[in-house]
ZAGUMI-386014 format. One record per residue: residue in three letters; x, y, z of N, C-alpha, C in turn. Coordinates in pm, whole numbers, padded with zeros to 5 digits, always signed. Example, Ala and Ser with C-alpha at 12.3 -4.5 7.8 and 13.67 -1.06 7.14 Angstrom:
REM ZAGUMI-386014
ALA+01319-00569+00780+01230-00450+00780+01320-00330+00780;SER+01285-00225+00708+01367-00106+00714+01290+00003+00787;
REM end
This chain:
REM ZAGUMI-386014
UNK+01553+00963-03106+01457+00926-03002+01430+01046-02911;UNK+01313+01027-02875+01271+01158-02796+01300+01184-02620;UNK+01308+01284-02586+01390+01241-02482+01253+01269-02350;UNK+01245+01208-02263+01132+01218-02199+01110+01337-02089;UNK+01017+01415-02084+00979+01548-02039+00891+01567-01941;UNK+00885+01605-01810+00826+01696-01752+00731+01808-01798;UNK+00625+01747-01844+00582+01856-01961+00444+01958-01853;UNK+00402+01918-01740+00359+01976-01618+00324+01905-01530;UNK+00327+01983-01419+00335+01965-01291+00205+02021-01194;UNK+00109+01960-01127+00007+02037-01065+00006+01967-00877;UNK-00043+02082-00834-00025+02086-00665-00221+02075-00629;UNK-00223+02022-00504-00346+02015-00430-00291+01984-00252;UNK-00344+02082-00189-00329+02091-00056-00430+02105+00017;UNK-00461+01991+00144-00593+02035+00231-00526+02205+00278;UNK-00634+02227+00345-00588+02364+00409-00494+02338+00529;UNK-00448+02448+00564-00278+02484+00635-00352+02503+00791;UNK-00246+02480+00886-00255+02538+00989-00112+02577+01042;UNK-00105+02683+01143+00070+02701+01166+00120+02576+01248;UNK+00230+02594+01235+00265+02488+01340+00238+02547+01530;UNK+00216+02653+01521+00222+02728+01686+00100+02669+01688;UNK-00024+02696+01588-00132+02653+01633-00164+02480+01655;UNK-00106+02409+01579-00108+02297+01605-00032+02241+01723;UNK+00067+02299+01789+00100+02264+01935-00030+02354+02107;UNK-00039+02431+01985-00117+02499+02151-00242+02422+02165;UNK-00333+02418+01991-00437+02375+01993-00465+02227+02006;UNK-00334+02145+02029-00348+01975+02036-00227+01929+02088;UNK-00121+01944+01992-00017+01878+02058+00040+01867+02197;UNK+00036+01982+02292+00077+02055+02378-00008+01960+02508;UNK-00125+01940+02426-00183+01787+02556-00154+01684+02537;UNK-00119+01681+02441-00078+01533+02378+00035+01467+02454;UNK+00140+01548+02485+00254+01502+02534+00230+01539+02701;UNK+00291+01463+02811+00270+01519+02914+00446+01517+02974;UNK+00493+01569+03123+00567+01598+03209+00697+01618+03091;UNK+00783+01565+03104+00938+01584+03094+00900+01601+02873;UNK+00850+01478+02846+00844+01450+02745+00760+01598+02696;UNK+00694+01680+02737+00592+01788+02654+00723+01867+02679;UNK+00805+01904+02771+00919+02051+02724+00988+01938+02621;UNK+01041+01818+02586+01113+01811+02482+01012+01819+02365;UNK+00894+01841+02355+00859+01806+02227+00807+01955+02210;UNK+00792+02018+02294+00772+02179+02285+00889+02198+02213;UNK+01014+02190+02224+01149+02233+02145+01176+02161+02042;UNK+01139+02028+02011+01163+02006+01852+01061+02074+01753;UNK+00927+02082+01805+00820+02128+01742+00859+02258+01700;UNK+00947+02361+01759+00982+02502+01800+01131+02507+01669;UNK+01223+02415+01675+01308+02391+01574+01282+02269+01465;UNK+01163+02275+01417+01152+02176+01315+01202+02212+01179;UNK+01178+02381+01173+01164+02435+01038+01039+02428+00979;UNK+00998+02385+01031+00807+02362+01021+00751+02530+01073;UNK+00653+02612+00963+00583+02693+01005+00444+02713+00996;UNK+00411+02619+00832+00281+02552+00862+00261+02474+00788;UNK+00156+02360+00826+00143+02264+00727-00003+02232+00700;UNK-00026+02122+00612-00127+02121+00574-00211+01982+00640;UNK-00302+01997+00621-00357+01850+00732-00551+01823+00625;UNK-00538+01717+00533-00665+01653+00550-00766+01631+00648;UNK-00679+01583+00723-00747+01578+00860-00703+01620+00978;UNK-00708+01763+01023-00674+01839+01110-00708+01816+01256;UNK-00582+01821+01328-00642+01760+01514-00681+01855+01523;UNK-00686+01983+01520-00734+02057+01605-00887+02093+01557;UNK-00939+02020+01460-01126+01979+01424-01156+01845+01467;UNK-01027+01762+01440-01089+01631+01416-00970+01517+01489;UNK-00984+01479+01618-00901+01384+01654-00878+01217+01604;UNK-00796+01209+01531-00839+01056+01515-00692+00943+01570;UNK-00653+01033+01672-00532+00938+01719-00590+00817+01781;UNK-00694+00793+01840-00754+00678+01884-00833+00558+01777;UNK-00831+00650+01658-00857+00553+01512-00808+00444+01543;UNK-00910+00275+01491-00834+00221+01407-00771+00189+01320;UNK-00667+00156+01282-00657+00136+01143-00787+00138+01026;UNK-00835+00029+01054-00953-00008+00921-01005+00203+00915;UNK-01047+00228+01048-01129+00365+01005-01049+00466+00929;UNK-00875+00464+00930-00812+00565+00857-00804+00510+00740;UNK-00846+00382+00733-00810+00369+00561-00945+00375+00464;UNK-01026+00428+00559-01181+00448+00489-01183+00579+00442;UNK-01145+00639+00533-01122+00768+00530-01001+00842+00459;UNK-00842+00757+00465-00786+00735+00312-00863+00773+00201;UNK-00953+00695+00192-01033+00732+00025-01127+00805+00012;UNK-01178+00879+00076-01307+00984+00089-01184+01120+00075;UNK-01026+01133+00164-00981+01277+00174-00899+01185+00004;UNK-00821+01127-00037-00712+01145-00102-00780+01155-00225;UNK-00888+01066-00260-00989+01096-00384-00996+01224-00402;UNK-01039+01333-00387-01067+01479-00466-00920+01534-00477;UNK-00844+01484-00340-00684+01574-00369-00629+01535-00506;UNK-00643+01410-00490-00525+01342-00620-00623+01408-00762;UNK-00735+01412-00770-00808+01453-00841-00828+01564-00937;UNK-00770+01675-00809-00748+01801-00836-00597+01826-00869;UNK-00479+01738-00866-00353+01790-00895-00291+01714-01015;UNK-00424+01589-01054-00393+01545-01220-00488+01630-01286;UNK-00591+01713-01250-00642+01820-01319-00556+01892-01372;UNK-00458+01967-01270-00399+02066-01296-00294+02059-01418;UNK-00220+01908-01368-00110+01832-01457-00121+01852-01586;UNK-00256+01805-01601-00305+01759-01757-00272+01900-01823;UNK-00422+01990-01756-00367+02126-01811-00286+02212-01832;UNK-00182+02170-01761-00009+02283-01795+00032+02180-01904;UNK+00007+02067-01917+00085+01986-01997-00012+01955-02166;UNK-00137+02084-02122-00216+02057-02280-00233+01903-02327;UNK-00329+01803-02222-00328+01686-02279-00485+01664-02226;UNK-00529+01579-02230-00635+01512-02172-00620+01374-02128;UNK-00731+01368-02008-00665+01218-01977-00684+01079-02040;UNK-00755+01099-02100-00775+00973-02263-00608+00964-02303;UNK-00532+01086-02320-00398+01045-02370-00293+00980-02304;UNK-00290+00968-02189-00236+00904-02096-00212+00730-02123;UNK-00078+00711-02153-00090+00535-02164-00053+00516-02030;UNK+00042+00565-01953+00060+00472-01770+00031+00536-01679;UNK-00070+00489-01605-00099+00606-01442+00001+00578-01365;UNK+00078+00581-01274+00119+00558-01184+00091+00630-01063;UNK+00049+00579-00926+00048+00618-00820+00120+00594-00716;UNK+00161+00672-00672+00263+00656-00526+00213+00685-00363;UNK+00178+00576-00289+00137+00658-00186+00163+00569-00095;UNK+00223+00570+00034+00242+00490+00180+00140+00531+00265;UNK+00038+00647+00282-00031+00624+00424-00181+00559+00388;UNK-00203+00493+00281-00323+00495+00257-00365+00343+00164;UNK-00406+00231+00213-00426+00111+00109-00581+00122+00081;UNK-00625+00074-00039-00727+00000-00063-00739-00013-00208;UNK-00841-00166-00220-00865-00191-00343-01012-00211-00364;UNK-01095-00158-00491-01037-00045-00572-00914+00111-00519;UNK-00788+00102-00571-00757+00228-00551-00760+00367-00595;UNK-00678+00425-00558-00693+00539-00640-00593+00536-00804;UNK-00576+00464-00821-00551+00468-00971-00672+00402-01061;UNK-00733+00286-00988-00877+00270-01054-00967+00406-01057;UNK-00991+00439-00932-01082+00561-00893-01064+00630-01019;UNK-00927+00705-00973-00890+00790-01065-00882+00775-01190;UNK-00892+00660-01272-00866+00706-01387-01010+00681-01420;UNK-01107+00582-01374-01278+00559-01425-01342+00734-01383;UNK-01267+00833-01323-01350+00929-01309-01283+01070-01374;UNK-01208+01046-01377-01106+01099-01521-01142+01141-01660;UNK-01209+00976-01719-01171+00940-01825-01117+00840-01864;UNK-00983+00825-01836-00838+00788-01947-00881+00660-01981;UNK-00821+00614-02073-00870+00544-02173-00852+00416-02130;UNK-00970+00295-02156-00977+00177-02121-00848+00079-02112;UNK-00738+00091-02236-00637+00049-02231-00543+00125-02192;UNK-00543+00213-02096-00425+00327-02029-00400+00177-01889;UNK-00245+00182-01882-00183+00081-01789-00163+00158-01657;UNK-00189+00082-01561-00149+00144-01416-00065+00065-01319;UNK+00006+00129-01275+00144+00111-01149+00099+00150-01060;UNK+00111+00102-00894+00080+00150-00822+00265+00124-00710;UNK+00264+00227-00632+00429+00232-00589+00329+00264-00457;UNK+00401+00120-00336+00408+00178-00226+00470+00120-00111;UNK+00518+00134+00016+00624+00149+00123+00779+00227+00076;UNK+00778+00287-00030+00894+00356-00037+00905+00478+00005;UNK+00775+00537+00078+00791+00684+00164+00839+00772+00077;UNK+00948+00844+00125+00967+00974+00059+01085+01019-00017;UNK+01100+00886-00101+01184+00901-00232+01087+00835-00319;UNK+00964+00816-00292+00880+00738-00403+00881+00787-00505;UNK+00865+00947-00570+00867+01000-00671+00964+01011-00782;UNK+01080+00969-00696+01165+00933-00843+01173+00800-00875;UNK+01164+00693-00839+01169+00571-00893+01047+00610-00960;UNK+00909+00659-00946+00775+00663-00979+00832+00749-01135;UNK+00926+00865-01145+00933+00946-01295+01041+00812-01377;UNK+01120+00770-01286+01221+00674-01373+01089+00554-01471;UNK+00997+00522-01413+00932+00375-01472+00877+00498-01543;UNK+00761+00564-01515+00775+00686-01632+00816+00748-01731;UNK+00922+00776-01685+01046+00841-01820+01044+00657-01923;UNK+01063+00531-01804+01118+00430-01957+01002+00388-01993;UNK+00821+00404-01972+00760+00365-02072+00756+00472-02138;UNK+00767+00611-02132+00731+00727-02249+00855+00681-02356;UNK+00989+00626-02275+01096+00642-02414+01065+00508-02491;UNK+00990+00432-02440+00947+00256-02518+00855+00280-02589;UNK+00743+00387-02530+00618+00340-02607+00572+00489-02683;UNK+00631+00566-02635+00635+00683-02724+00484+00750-02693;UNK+00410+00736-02618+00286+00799-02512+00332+00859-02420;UNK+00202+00939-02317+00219+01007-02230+00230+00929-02135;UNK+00288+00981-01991+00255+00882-01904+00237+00961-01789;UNK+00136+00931-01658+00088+01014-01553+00149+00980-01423;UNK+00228+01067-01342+00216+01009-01224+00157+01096-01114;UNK+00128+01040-00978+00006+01119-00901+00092+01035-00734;UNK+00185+01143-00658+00175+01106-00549+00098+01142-00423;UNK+00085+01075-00344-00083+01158-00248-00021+01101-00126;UNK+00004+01187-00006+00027+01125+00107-00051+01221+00200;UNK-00156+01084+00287-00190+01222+00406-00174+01132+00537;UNK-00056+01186+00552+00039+01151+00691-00067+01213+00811;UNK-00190+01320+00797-00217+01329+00926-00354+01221+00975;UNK-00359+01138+00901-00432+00963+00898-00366+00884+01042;UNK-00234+00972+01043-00091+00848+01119-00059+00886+01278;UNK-00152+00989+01291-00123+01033+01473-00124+00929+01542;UNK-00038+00921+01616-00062+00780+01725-00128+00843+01872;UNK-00174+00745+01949-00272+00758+02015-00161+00862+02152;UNK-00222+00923+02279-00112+00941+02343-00082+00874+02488;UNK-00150+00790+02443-00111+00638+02509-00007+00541+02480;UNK+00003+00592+02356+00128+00471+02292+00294+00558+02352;UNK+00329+00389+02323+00512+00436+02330+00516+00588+02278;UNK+00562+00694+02361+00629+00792+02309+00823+00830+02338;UNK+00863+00849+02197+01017+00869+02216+01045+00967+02143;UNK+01150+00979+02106+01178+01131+02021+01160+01116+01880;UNK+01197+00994+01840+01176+00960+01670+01028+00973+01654;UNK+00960+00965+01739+00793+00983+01738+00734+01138+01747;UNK+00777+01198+01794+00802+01338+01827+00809+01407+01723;UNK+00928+01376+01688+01011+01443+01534+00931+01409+01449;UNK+00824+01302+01408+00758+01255+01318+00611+01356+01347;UNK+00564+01364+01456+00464+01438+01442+00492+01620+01446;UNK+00585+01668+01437+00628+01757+01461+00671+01785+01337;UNK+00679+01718+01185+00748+01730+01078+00638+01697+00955;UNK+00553+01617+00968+00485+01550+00894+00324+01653+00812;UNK+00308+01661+00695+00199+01738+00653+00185+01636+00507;UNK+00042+01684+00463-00036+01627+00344-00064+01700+00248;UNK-00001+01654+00141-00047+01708-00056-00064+01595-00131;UNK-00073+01616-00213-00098+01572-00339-00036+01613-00509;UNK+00075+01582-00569+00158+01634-00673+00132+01505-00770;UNK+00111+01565-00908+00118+01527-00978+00179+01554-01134;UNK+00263+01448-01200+00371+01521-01317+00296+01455-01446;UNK+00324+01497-01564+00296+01438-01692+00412+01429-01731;UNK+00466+01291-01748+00590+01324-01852+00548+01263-02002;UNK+00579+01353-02113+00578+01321-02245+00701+01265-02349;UNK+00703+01288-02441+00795+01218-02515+00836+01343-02582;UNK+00928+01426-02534+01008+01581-02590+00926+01632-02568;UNK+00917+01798-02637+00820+01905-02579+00896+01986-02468;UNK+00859+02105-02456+00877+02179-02346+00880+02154-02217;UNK+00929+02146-02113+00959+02116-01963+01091+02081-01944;UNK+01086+01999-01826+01208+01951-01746+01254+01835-01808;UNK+01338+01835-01907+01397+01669-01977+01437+01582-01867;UNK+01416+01476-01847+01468+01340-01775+01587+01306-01804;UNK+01719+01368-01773+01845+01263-01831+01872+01164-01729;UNK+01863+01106-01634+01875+01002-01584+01796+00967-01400;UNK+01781+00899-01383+01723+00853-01237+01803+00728-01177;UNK+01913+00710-01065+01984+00667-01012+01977+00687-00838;UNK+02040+00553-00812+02026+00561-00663+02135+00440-00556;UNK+02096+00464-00490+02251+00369-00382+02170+00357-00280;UNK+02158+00207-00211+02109+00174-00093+02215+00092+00004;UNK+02160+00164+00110+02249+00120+00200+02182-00007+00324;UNK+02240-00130+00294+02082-00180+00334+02131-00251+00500;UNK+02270-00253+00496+02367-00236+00673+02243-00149+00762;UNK+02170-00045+00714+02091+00021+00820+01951+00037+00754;UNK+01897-00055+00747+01741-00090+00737+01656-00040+00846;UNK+01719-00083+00923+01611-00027+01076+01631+00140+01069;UNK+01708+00207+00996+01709+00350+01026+01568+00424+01025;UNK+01498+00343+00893+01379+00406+00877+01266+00335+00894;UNK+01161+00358+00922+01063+00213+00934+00914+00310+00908;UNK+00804+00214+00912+00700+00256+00896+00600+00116+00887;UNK+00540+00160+01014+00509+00006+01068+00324+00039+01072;UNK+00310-00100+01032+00104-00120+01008+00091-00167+01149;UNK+00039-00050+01244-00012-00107+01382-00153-00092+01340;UNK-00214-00136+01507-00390-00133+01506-00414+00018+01488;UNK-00295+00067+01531-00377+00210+01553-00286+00324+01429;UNK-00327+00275+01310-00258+00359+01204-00090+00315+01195;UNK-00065+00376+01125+00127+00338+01052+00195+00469+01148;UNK+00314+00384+01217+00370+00399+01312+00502+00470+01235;UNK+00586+00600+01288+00722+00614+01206+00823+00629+01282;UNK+00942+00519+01275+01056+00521+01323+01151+00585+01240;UNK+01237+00669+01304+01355+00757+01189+01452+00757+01312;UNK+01562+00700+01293+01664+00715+01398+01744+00843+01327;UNK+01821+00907+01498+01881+01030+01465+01998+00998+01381;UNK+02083+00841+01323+02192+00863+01272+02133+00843+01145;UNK+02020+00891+01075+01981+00902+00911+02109+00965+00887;UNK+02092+01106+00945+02201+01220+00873+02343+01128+00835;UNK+02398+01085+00937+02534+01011+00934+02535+00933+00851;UNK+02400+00880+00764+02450+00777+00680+02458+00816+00537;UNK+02360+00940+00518+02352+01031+00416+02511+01095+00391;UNK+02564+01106+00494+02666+01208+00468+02798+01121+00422;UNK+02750+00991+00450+02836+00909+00370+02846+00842+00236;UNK+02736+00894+00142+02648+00846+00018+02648+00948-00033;UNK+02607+01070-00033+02517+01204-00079+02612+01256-00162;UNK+02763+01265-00133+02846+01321-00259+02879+01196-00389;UNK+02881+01082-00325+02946+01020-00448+02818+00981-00512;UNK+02680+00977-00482+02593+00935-00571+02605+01065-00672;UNK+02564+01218-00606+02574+01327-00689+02673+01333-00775;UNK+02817+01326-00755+02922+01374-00780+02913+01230-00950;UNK+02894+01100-00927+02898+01020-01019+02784+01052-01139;UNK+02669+01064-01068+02555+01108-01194+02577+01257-01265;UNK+02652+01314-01234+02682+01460-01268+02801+01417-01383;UNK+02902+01315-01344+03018+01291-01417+02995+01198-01545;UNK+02862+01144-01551+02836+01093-01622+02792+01162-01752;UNK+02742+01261-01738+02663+01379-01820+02785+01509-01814;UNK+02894+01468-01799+02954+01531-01791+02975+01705-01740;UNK+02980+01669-01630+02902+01831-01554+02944+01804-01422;UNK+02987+01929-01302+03006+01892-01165+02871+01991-01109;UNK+02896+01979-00937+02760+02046-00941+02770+02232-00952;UNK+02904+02328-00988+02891+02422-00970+02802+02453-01112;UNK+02740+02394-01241+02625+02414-01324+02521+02302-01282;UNK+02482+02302-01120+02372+02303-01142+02287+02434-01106;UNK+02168+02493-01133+02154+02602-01030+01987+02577-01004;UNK+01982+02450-00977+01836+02428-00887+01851+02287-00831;UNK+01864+02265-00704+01822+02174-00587+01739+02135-00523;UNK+01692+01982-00577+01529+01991-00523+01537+01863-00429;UNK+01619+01911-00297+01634+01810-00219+01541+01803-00063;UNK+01494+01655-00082+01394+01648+00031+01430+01688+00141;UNK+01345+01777+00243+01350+01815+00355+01267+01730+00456;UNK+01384+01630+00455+01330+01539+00587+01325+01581+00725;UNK+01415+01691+00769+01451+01791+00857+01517+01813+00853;UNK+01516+01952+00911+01650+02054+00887+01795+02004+00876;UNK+01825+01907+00996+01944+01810+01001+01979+01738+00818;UNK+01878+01693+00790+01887+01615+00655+01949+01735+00554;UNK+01882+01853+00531+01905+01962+00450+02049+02014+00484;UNK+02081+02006+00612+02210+02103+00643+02355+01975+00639;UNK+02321+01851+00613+02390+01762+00573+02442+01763+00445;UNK+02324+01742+00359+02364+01767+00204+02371+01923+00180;UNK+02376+01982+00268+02416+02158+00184+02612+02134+00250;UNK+02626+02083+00346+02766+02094+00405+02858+01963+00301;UNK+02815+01833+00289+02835+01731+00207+02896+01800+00045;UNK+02785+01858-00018+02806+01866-00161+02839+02033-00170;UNK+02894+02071-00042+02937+02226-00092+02854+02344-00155;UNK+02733+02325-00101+02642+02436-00168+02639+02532-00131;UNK+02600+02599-00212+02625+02780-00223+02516+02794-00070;UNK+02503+02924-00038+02436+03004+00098+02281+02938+00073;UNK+02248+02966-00036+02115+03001-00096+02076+02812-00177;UNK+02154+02753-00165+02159+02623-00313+02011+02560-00271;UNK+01973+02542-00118+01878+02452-00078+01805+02592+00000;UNK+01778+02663-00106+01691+02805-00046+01551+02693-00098;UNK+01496+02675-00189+01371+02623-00234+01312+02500-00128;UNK+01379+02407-00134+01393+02349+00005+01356+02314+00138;UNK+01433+02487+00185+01418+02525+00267+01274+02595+00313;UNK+01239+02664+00217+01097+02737+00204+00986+02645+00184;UNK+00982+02506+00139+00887+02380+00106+00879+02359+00221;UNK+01006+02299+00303+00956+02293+00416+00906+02401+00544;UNK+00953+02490+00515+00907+02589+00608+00710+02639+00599;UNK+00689+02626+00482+00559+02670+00413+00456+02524+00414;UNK+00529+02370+00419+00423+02291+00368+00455+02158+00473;UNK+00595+02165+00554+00630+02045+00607+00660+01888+00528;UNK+00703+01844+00598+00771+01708+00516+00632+01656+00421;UNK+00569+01628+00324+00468+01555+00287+00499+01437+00220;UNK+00597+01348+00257+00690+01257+00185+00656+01248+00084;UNK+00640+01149-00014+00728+01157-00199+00601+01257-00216;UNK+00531+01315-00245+00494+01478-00328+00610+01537-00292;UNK+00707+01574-00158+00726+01704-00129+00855+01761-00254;UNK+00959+01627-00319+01053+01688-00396+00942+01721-00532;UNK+00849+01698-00518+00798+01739-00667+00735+01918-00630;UNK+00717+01921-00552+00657+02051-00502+00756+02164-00516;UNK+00884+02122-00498+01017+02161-00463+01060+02198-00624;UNK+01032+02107-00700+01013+02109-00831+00959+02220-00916;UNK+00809+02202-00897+00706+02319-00886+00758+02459-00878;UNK+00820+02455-00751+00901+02604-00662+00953+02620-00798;UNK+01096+02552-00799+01168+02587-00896+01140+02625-00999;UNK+01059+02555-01070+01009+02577-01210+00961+02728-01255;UNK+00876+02772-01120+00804+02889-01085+00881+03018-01098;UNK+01013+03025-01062+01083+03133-00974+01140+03189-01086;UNK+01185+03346-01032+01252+03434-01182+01376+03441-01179;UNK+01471+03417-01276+01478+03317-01351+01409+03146-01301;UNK+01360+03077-01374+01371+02922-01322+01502+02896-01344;UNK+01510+02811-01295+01606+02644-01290+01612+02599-01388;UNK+01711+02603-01445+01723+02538-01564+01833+02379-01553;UNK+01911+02387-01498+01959+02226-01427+01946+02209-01304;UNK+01889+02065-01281+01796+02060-01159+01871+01896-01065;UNK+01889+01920-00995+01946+01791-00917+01770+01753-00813;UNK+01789+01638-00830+01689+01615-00719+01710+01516-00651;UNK+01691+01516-00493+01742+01421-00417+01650+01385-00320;UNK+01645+01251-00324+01486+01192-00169+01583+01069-00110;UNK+01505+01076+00020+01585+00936+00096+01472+00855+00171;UNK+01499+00733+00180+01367+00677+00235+01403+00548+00289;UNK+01339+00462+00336+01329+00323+00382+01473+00251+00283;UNK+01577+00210+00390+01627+00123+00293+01761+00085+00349;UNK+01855+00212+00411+01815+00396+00377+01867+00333+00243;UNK+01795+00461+00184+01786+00468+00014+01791+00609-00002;UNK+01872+00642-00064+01884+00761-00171+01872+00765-00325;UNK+01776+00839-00313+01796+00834-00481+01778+01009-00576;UNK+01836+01000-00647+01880+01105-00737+01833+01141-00821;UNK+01728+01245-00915+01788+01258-01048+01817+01408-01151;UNK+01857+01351-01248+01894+01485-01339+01850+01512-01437;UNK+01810+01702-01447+01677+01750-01499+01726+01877-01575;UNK+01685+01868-01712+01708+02029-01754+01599+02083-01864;UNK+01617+02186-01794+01455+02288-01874+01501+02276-02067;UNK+01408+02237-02123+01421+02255-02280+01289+02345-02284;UNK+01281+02458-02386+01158+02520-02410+01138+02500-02535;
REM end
């Protein structure tokens, strides 16, 4: 049986702005008295240097949006992104989209029906009987549950299968009238928009799938939230995420590694989400990583900001890219639940 593959990977990004410019040119009014010096200093230590924005405050304010207007506008920006990064997919992965038996899409800031897996595949191509999944409130571990249903129809049905995550978090500014606290802060101070998309096949060249696993911890549900107000999706992240990660993060790794018989000193690529710096310097202290282990990471987020579930695939991307690549690959996202989830990846050529 064939073992299921990563056979390519393609990126689409609105254009960047730094993060200096996005505090001088907007944020910096946004916040007023006591609350603007604290959010001047998380903005300043986010690890954020620039990110990318569909819809950029400093052209286009839409913190006073309603809902209904960001989700119109949902489908006018995420349509060409997602568009352009199953373009790319197809082509590293030598397929067309007629070959495609499952779309899957992953996305939390953005509803509507028709979506973008209809959109996308009637403007595509792919073939009348190609099946579609659509994955959403799982934020920013969506992408591996999204390769796991992936990886098990390619190993059932022996077809290709597509997945396409699209998040444009800058839809989600809240007004600066609303409740402001620090979990709100940290959210706009962290948050940017892409679009990643993978082909996995049935063997072939890329990143093999040996397994997708995960542990929820569901004692702290409220840790993470992401709430449908009038005025766009609201994000709560309490500061004890880290604390709960640091109680999960080795034995999920340490068990899926033991299973495949392997610890992590052969892995030598880490494609763990950078929820913030705190999250990254948890699992680098947790699982004992080398100086450099969450260098890729580190640079995703420094270069693109959190873009929840695209950003470990981007991270991916990195890796894949770099001289030498990565040839065993751990990947790790955490999200609503809290949920962690895992998986394990190795280059076949």
């Amino acid at each position: 049986m064939s073992v299921p593959v990563i056979a390519g990977l393609g990126t689409a990004q609105p254009p960047s702005a730094s993060q200096d410019e996005l505090w001088e040119g907007f944020f910096s009014r946004h916040f007023t008295g006591t609350t603007r010096s604290l959010a001047q200093r998380i903005f300043a230590h986010s690890g954020v240097t620039r990110r990318q924005a569909a819809v950029n405050p400093l052209l286009e304010d839409v913190s006073d949006w309603p809902t209904e207007r960001r989700m119109r506008r949902y489908q006018v920006e995420a349509l060409p992104l997602g568009k352009e990064a199953v373009g790319r997919a197809l082509t590293a992965a030598g397929l067309d989209a007629s070959d495609i038996g499952l779309f899957i899409v992953c996305s939390c800031t953005g509803y509507a029906t028709p979506g973008l897996d209809i959109l996308l595949a009637r403007d595509l191509g792919m073939a009348t009987d190609t099946q579609r999944m659509v994955i959403g409130h799982m934020g920013c571990y969506a992408a591996l549950p999204g390769l796991g249903a992936a990886s098990d129809f390619v190993t059932a049905r022996g077809r290709p299968a597509l997945l396409l995550c699209a998040e444009l978090t800058s839809l989600h500014i809240q007004p600066s009238s609303a409740r402001v606290d620090t979990q709100q802060i940290v959210s706009h101070a962290l948050f940017s928009d892409a679009a990643v998309a993978a082909v996995v096949t049935p063997g072939g060249p890329g990143y093999a799938l040996r397994e997708v696993t995960s542990v929820t911890d569901t004692s702290t549900a409220d840790h993470m939230t992401w709430d449908v107000t009038d005025a766009g999706f609201r994000m709560g992240l309490s500061p004890k995420v880290p604390q709960v990660l640091s109680r999960h993060v080795r034995g999920l790794v340490d068990d899926l590694l033991a299973r495949h018989g392997l610890t992590s000193s052969e892995v030598d690529g880490w494609a763990v989400h950078p929820g913030g710096p705190r999250i990254l310097n948890v699992v680098e202290r947790e699982l004992a990583l080398p100086p450099q282990g969450l260098a890729a990471s580190r640079a995703t987020l420094d270069e693109h900001g959190n873009c929840s579930s695209p950003t470990v695939l981007l991270i991916l991307d990195r890796l894949g890219r770099a001289t030498p690549a990565a040839r065993r690959v751990v990947m790790l996202a955490f999200g609503p639940g809290l949920t962690l989830y895992a998986a394990l990846l190795d280059r076949q050529d």
